[in-house]
C-alpha distance (Angstrom), angle and dihedral (degrees) to the residues before:
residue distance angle dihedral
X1 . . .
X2 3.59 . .
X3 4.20 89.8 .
X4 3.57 94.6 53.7
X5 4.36 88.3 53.0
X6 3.71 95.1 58.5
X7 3.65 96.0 42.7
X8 4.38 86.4 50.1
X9 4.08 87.7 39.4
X10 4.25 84.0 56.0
X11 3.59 98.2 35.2
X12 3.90 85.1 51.0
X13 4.23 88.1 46.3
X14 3.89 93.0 46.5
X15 3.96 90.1 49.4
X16 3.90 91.3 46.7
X17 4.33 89.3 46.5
X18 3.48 94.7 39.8
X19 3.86 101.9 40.7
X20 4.38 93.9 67.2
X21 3.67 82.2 57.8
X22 3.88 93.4 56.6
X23 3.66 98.0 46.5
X24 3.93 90.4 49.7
X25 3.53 94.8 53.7
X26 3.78 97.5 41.6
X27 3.93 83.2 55.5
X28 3.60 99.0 41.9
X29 4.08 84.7 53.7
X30 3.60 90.7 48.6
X31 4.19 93.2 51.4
X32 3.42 90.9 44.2
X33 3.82 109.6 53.7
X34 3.42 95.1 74.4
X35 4.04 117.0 129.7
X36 3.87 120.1 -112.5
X37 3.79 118.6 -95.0
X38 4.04 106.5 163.6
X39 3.70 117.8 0.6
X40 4.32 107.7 -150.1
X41 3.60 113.5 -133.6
X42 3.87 120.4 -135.6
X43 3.32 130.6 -96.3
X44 4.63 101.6 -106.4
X45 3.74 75.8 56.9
X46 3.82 99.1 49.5
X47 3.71 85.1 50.4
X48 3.52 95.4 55.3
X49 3.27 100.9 53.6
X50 3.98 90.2 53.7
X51 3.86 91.1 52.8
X52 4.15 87.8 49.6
X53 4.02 99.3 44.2
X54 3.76 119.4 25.4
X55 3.80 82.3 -151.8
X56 3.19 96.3 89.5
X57 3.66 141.9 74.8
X58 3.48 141.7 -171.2
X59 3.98 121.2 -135.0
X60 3.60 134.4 -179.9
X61 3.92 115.3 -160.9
X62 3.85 103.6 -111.9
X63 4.19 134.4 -175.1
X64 3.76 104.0 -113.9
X65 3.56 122.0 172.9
X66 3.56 121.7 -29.5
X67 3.83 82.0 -26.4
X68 4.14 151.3 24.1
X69 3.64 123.6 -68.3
X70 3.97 123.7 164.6
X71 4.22 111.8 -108.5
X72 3.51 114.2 -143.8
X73 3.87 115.3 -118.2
X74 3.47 108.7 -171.9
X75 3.98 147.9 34.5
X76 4.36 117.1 21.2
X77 3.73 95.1 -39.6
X78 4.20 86.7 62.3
X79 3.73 110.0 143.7
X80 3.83 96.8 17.6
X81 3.73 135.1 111.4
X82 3.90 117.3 -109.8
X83 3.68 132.0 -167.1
X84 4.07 111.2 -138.4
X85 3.65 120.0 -157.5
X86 3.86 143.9 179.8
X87 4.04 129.5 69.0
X88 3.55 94.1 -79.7
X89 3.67 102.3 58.7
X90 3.79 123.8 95.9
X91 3.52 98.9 -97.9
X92 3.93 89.3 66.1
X93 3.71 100.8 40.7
X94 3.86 104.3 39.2
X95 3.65 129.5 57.8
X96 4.03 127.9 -136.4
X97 3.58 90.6 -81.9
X98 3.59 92.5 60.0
X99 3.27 110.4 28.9
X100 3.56 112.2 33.6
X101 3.98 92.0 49.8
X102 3.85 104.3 126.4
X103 3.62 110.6 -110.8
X104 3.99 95.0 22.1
X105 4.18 97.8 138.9
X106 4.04 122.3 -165.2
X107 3.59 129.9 -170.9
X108 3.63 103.4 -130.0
X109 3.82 119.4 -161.9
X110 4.25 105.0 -157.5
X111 2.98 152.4 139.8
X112 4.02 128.8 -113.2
X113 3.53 123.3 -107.8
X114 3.58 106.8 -146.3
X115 3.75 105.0 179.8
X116 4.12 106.1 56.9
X117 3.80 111.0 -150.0
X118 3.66 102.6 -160.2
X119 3.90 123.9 12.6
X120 4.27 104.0 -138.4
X121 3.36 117.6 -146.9
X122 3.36 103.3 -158.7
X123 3.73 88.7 56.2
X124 3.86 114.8 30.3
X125 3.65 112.4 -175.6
X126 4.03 139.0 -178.4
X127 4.05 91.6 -138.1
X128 3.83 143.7 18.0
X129 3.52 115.9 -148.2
X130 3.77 126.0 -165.7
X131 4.21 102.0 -146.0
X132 4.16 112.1 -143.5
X133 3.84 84.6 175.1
X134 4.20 147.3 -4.8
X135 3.33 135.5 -171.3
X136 3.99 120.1 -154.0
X137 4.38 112.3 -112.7
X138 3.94 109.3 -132.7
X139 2.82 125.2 -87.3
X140 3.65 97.1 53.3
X141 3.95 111.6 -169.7
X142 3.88 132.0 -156.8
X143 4.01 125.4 -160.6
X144 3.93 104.7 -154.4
X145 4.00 87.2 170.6
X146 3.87 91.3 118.1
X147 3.97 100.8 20.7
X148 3.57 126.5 121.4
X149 4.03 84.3 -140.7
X150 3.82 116.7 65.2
X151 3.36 128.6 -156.8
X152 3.77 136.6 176.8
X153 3.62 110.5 -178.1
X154 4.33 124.2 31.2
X155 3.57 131.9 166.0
X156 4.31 105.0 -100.2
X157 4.04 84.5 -153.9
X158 3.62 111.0 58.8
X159 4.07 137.3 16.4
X160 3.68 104.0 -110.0
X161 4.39 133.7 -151.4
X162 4.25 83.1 -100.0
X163 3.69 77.8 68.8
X164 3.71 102.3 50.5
X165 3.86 88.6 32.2
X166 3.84 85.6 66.9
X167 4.06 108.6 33.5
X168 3.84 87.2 -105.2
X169 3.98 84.1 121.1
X170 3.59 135.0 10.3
X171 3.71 125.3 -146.7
C-alpha cells in the first residue's frame, strides 16, 4: 500500500511540473502561427539606407514631455525630437501597442516640411517630416499591458495577421 502512494504522490508531482510547460507551449504555438504581413528590416540595413538617400530618417518612438514624440536617430537632426505627418506614417497605421512601445524604431522615407504651420506646445520639435513610406527596425516590440487583446508570445521580426486581425496595424 505504501508503494503504490509514492508512485501516485510522483505521478501527481510530474503532472503538476510538467503541465506549466504544456500550456506555455500550446500558447506560444498559438501566438506564433500567425501569417506575415510586414517583415522589419534590421538596423546595419536601416543605416544604409540613410547614408545612400538623405531622404530618409531613422526614428525611435521616445517619451517627451508629458507625452510621446519620435527622436530622430540619424543624419543633422540626431538627438532631436521630430514631428511625422501624413497617412502613411506610423502614427496612422499602428495602434498604442505598436507604436508607442519605447524603443520601437522606423525608417521613415519623407520629405521635410520647411514652413511649420502651427508650433505645439506640448510637443516642440526641431523638424516636421511628411512620411511617403516606413519600414519597422527589428526588433519590433508590443505593450499589451492595457489591451483588450493579450498576447504572450509574437514574432520580434515581422508584423503578423494577429496584428491586422485586431487594429494593432493597418495594411
Amino acid at each position: 500500500m505504501m508503494k503504490y502512494y509514492k508512485i501516485t504522490k510522483i505521478k501527481v508531482i510530474i503532472l503538476i511540473l510538467i503541465t506549466p510547460i504544456i500550456i506555455c507551449t500550446y500558447i506560444y504555438i498559438k501566438d506564433t502561427s500567425y501569417g506575415l504581413v510586414k517583415k522589419g528590416i534590421s538596423m546595419k540595413e536601416a543605416e544604409s539606407l540613410v547614408l545612400e538617400d538623405s531622404s530618409y530618417y531613422i526614428v525611435r518612438v521616445d517619451s517627451i514631455g508629458i507625452g510621446k514624440g519620435f527622436e530622430c536617430l540619424s543624419g543633422e537632426y540626431k538627438g532631436k525630437y521630430v514631428r511625422i505627418l501624413g497617412n502613411k506614417s506610423p502614427s496612422f497605421t499602428c495602434s498604442n501597442e505598436i507604436e508607442y512601445v519605447d524603443n520601437n524604431s522606423f525608417l521613415i522615407k519623407a520629405k521635410k516640411i520647411e514652413d511649420k504651420n502651427v508650433e505645439d506646445i506640448y510637443y516642440p520639435t526641431e523638424l516636421d517630416l511628411y512620411c511617403e513610406s516606413y519600414e519597422f527596425i527589428t526588433p519590433i516590440h508590443r505593450d499589451y499591458t492595457y489591451s483588450k487583446h493579450g498576447r504572450m508570445f509574437y514574432p520580434k521580426e515581422y508584423i503578423d495577421e494577429y496584428d491586422a486581425l485586431h487594429n494593432d496595424y493597418k495594411k
